[in-house]
C-alpha positions in Angstrom: 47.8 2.1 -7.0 47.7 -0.8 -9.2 47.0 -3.3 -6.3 43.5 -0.7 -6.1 43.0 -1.1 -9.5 43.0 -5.0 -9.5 40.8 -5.2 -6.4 38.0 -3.3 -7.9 38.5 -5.1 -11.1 38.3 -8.2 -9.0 35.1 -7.0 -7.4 33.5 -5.7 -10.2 34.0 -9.1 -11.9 32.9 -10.6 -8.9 29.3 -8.7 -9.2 29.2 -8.9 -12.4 28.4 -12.6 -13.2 24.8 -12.8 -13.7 23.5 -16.2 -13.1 20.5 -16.0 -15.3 22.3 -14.0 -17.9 19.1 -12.3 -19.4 16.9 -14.8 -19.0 13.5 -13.6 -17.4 13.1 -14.9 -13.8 9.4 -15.1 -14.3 9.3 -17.0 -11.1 9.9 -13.8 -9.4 6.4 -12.3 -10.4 2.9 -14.5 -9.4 -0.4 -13.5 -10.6 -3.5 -12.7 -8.4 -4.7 -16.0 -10.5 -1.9 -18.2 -9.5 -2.1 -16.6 -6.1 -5.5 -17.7 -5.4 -4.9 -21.2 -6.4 -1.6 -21.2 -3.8 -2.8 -20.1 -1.1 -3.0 -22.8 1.1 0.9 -23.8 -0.1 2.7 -20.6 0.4 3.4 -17.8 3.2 1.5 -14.8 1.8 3.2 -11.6 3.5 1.2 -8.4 3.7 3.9 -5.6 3.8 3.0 -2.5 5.3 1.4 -1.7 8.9 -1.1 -2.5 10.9 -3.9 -0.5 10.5 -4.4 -1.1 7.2 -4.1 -4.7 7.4 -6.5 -4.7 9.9 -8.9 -3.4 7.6 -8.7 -6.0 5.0 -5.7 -8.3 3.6 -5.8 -11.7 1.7 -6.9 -14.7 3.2 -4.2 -16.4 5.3 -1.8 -13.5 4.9 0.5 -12.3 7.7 1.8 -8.7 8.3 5.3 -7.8 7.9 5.6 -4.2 9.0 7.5 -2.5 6.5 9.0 -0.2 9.7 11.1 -2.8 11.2 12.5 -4.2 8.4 14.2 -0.8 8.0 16.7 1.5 10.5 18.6 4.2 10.7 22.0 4.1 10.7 25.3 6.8 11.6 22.1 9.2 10.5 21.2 7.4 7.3 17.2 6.4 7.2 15.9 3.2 5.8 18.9 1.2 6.5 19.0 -3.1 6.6 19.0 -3.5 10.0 21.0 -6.2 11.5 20.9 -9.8 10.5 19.9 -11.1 14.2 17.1 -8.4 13.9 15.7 -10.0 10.9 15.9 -13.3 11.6 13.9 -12.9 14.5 11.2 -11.0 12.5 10.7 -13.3 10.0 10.6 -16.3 12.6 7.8 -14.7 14.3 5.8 -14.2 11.5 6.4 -17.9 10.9 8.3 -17.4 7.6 10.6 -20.5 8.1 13.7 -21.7 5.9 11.2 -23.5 3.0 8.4 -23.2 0.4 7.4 -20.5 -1.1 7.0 -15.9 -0.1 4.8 -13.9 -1.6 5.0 -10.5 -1.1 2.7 -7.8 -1.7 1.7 -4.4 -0.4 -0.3 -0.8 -1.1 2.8 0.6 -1.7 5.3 -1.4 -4.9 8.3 0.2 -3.3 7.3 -1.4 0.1 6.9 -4.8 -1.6 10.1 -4.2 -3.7 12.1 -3.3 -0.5 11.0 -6.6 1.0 12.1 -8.2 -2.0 15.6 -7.0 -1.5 15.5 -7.5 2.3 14.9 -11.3 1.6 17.6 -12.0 -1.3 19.8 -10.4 0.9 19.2 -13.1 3.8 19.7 -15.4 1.0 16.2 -16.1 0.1 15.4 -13.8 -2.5 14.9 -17.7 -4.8 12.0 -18.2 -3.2 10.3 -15.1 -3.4 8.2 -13.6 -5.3 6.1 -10.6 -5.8 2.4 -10.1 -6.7 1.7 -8.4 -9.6 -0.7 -5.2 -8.9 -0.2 -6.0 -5.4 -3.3 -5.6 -2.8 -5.0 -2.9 -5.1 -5.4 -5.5 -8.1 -6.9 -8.4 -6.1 -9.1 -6.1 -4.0 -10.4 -4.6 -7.8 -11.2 -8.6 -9.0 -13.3 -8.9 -6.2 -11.4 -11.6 -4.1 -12.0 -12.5 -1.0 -10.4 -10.9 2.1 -9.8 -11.2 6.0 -9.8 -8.2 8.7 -7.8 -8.0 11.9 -4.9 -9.6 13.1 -4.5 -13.3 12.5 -2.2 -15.5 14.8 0.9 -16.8 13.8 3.0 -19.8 15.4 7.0 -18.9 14.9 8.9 -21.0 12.3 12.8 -20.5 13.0 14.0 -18.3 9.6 18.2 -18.3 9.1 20.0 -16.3 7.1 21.9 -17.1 4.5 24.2 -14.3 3.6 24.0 -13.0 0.1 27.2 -10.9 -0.2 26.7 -9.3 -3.6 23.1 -7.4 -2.9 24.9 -4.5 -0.9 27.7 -1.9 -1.7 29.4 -0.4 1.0 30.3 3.1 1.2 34.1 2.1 0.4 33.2 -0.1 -2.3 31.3 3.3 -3.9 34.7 5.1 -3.3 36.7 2.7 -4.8 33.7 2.5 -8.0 34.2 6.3 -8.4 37.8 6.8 -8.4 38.6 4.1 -10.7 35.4 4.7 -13.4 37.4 5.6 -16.1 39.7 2.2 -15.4 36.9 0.8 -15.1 35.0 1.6 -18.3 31.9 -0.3 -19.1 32.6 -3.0 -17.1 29.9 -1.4 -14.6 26.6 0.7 -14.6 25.8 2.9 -11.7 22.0 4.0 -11.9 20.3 6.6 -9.7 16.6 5.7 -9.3 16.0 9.1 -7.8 13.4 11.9 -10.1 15.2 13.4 -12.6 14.9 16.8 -10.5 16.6 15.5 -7.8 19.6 13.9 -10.0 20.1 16.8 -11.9 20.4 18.9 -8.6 16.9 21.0 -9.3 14.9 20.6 -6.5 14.9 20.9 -2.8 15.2 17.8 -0.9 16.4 16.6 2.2 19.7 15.8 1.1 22.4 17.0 2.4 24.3 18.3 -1.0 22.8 18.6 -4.4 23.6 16.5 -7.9 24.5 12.9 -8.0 27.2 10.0 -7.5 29.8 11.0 -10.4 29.3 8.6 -13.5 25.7 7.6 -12.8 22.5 7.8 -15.3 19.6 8.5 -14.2 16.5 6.0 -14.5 14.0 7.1 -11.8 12.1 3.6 -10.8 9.0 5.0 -11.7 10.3 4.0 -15.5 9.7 0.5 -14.4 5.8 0.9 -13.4 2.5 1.7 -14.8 0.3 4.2 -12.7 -3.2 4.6 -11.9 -5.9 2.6 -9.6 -3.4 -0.7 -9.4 0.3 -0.2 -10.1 2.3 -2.9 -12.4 5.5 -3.8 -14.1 6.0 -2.4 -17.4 6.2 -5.4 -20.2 9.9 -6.8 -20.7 10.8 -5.7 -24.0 9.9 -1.8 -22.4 12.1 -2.7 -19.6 15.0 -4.2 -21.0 15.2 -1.2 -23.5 15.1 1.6 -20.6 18.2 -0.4 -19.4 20.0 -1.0 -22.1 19.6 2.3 -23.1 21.4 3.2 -19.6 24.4 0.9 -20.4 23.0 -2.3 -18.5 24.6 -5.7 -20.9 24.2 -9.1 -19.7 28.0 -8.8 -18.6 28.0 -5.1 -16.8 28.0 -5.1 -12.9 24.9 -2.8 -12.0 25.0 -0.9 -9.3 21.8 1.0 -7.9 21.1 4.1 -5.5 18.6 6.3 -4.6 18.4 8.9 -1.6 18.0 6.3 1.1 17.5 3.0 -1.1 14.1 2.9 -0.9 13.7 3.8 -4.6 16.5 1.9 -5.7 14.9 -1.2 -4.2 12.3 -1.2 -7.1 15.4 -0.8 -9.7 17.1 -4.0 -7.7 14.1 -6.2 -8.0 13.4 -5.2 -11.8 17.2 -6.2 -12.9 16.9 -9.3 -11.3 13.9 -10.2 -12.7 15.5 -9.3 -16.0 18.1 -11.7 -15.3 20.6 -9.1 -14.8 23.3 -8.6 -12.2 21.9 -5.9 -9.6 23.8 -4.7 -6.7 22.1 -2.0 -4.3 24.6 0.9 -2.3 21.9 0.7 0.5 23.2 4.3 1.9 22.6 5.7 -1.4 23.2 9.5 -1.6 22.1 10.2 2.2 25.6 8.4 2.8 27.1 9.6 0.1 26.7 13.4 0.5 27.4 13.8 4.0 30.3 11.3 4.3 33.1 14.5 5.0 35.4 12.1 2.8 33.5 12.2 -0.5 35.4 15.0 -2.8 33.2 14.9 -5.2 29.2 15.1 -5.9 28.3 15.8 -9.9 25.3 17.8 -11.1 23.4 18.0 -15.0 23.9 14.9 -17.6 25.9 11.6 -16.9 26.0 10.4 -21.1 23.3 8.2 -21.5 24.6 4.8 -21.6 27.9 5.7 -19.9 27.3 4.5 -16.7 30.6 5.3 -15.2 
């Protein structure tokens, strides 16, 4: 039991050493401004499908369909697929192993998910995301291109970031040992509040949430209406904090299928927090026949564990 103990310890502190330490990784977020004057000096990827890229996309941009960069998995939707698979896709698209990515999409979760997908591979340093995405650069009036654009391949390797993605075990191991644990950790559900607390009807297989984790749905880290954008720092910092997130906790973030949870991962980082995503999320979770134990109501806010 104690050999347990010191391995998750020894994990956790493993994922928990930020290397930015709350320090804002504003190079993670470009403006349509900035964007416009980079163009020619970055690889612009529009994040979605085909139609609508067809119909208009920035200038130079190439198209990352957001439905291969996800799989299903042992019956759990909107897995990573495999490393080989990506690889591949991002050579094609002519991504290569330098310079600059810039993301963007219609749909922030979409661009977030990419996000995550590339810092994963190892390149999540040279990524960024643009702020308000296609909706805010279509609204200035900038200009755009229609149908598809050729692209020569540019060979793309992975280099394998180890800390982005919990395993099922991992989670296990996380939940058996929280109260050894303590606040050494912070395990966040990204889901709607109805759907943590176990109110509403969803496809999930079992009701309630991982045991131990708050609840700050990812739509707390966005403002709505005609073009979607990240909430100011200070906003953001204080919704995590007030969830138990320090610059020394090991954050851990789920969703139903990690979708969700993607937007949470990209905000900590940017943040300069440590972020970790369980990529099976509560899909996994609930119908794995060896999880025991699936919590419904209020995890104390700021207990995390």
């Amino acid at each position: 039991m104690r050999m347990r103990v010191a391995s998750s310890l020894l994990l956790l502190t493993f994922l928990s050493a930020p290397l930015f330490a709350q320090k804002l990784r504003t190079e993670m977020v470009v403006s349509t401004d900035w964007l416009a004057r980079h163009l020619d000096y970055a690889v612009v990827l529009d994040v979605g499908d085909a139609r609508s890229f067809d119909l208009g996309h920035i200038p130079g941009a190439r198209l990352l369909e957001f439905d291969r960069i996800v799989t299903a998995r042992h019956r759990v939707p909107n897995e990573l697929p495999d490393v080989e698979v990506l690889e591949h896709i991002f050579t094609n698209i002519g991504t290569g192993d330098r310079g600059r990515i810039i993301l963007y999409s219609r749909n922030p979760l979409q661009a977030a998910r990419a996000w995550f997908t590339l810092d994963s591979l190892g390149h999540g340093s040279r990524t960024a995301i643009l702020d308000g995405g296609y909706a805010k650069w279509m609204n200035e009036g900038r200009p755009l291109e229609q149908g598809q654009c050729r692209t020569e391949p540019l060979p793309f390797h992975a280099r394998l970031n180890s800390s982005a993605v919990a395993s099922l075990k991992v989670m296990r191991d996380i939940v058996k040992w929280r109260h050894v644990l303590g606040s050494s950790y912070t395990l966040i559900d990204a889901r709607p509040s109805d759907q943590y607390h176990g109110r509403e009807e969803s496809p999930d297989a079992r009701q309630g949430h991982i045991p131990g984790a708050v609840n700050v749905p990812w739509t707390e880290n966005v403002t709505f209406g005609d073009i979607t954008r990240l909430l100011p720092e200070a906003e953001l910092r204080e919704t995590y904090r007030s969830a138990g997130v320090t610059p020394k906790s090991a954050n851990i973030v789920y969703c139903r299928t990690g979708i969700q949870a993607s937007m949470t991962y990209f905000v900590l980082k940017y943040l300069g927090y440590d972020a970790t995503l369980y990529d099976g999320s509560f899909s996994e979770w609930s119908a794995s026949a060896e999880t025991l134990v699936v919590e419904q109501g209020h995890a104390a806010q700021g207990a995390g564990r």
